[in-house]
C-alpha positions in Angstrom: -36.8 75.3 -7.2 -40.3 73.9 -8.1 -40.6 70.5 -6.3 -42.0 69.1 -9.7 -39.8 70.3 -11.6 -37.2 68.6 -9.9 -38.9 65.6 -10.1 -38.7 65.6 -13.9 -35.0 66.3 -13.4 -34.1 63.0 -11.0 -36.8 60.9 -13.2 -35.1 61.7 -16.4 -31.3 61.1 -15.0 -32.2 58.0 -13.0 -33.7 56.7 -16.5 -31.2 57.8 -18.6 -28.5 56.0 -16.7 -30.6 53.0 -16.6 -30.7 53.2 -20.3 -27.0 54.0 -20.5 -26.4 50.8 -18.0 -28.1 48.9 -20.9 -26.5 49.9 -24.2 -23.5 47.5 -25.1 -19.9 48.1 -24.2 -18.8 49.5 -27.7 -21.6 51.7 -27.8 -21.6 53.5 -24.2 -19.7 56.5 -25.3 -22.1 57.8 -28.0 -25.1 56.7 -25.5 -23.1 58.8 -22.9 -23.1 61.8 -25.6 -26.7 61.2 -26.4 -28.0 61.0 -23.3 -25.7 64.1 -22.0 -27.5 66.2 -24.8 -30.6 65.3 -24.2 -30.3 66.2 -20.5 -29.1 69.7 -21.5 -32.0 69.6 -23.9 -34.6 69.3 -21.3 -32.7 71.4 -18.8 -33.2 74.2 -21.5 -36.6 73.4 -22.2 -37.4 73.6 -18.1 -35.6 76.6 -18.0 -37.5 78.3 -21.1 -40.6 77.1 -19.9 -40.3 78.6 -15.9 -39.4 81.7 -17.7 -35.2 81.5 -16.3 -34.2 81.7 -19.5 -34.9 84.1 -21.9 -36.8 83.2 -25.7 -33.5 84.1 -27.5 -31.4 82.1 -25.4 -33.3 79.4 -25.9 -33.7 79.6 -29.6 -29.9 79.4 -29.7 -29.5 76.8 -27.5 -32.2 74.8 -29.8 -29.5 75.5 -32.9 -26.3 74.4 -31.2 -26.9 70.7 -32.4 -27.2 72.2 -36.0 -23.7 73.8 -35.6 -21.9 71.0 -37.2 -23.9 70.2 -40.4 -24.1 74.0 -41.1 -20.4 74.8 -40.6 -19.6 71.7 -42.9 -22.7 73.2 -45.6 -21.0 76.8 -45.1 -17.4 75.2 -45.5 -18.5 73.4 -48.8 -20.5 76.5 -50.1 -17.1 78.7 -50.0 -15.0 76.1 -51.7 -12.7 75.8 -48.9 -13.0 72.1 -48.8 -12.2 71.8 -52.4 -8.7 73.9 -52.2 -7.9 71.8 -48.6 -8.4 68.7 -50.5 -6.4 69.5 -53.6 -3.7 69.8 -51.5 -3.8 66.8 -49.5 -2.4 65.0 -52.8 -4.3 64.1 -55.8 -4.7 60.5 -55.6 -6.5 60.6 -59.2 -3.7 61.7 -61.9 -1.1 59.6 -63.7 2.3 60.3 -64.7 1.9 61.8 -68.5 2.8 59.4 -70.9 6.7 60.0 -73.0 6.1 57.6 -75.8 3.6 57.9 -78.9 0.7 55.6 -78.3 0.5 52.3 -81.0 -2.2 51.7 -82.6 -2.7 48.2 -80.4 -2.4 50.3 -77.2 -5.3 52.7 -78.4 -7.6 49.4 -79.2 -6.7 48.0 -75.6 -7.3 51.8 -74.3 -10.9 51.7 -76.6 -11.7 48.3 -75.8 -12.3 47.3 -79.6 -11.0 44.5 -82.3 -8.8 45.2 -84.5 -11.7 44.8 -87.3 -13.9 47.8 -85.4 -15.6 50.2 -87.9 -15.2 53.5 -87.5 -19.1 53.9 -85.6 -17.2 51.2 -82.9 -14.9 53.3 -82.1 -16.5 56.2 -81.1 -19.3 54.1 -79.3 -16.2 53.0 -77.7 -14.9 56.2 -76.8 -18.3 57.5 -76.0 -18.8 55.1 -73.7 -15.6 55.0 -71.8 -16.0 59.2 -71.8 -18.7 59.4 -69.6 -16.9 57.2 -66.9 -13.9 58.7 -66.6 -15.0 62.6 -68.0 -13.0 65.1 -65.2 -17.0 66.9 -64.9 -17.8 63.3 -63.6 -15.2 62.7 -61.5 -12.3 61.3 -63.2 -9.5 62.6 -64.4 -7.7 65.0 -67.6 -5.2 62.0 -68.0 -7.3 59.3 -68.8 -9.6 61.5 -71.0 -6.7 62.7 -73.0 -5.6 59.0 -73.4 -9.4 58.2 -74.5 -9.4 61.5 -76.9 -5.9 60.8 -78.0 -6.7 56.5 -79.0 -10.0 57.4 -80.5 -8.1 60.3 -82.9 -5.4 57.7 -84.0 -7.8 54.7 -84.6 -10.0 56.7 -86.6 -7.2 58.2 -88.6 -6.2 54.9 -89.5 -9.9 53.2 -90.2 -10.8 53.9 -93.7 -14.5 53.7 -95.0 
């Protein structure tokens, strides 16, 4: 092995356990994984560089830190996190309601006075819409309970 080249080696182990030696308690075993990559970094790059390790090797090597990011991109590309997470339990949907809603529950629902004109209300429902739409992250039970006050209020609101 080239002398100076294992020079580089001893230098960069003897520092990195110096700088390991430093970090704080909590953080040693990241600082462990860090530095333990970044040996095998350099050991790669020596390697490529003394010509021991072939160009395709190396550009291989040089993608194995990417590994994780691009199986979680590929994961989320194919949907598959979507079906694992609908059935983990949907945290987001209520029990459907049995009884008619009253014409005080869709106001409390709305958020208007009982004296609202009939532009209120659907500035009301508008508003409360784009919060909990499904295509924005809520759910179908709380837009059918928006839908379903804004219907009966304006039913009953006469101009």
């Amino acid at each position: 092995m080239n002398p100076v080249g294992l020079f580089l080696i001893t230098l960069v182990v003897i520092g990195g356990w110096f700088w390991y030696r430093k970090q704080p308690a909590n953080q040693r075993t990241m600082a462990a994984f860090k530095l333990c990559l970044i040996i095998l970094g350099l050991a790669l790059l020596y390697l490529t560089i003394t010509g021991k390790l072939h160009w395709i090797g190396a550009f291989f090597a040089a993608l194995l830190p990417l590994l994780p990011k691009g199986f979680a991109w590929l994961m989320r590309g194919l949907g598959l996190l979507r079906f694992l997470r609908s059935k983990g339990g949907n945290t987001k949907t209520k029990p459907t309601q049995a009884t008619a809603m009253t014409e005080t529950q869709a106001r409390e629902i709305l958020g208007v006075s009982q004296r609202a004109s009939r532009q209120e209300v659907i500035d009301a429902h508008r508003r409360l819409m784009q919060k909990v739409h499904p295509d924005r992250g809520g759910n179908d039970w709380l837009a059918s309970q928006l839908n379903s006050a804004k219907e009966l209020l304006l039913a009953r609101i006469k101009e």
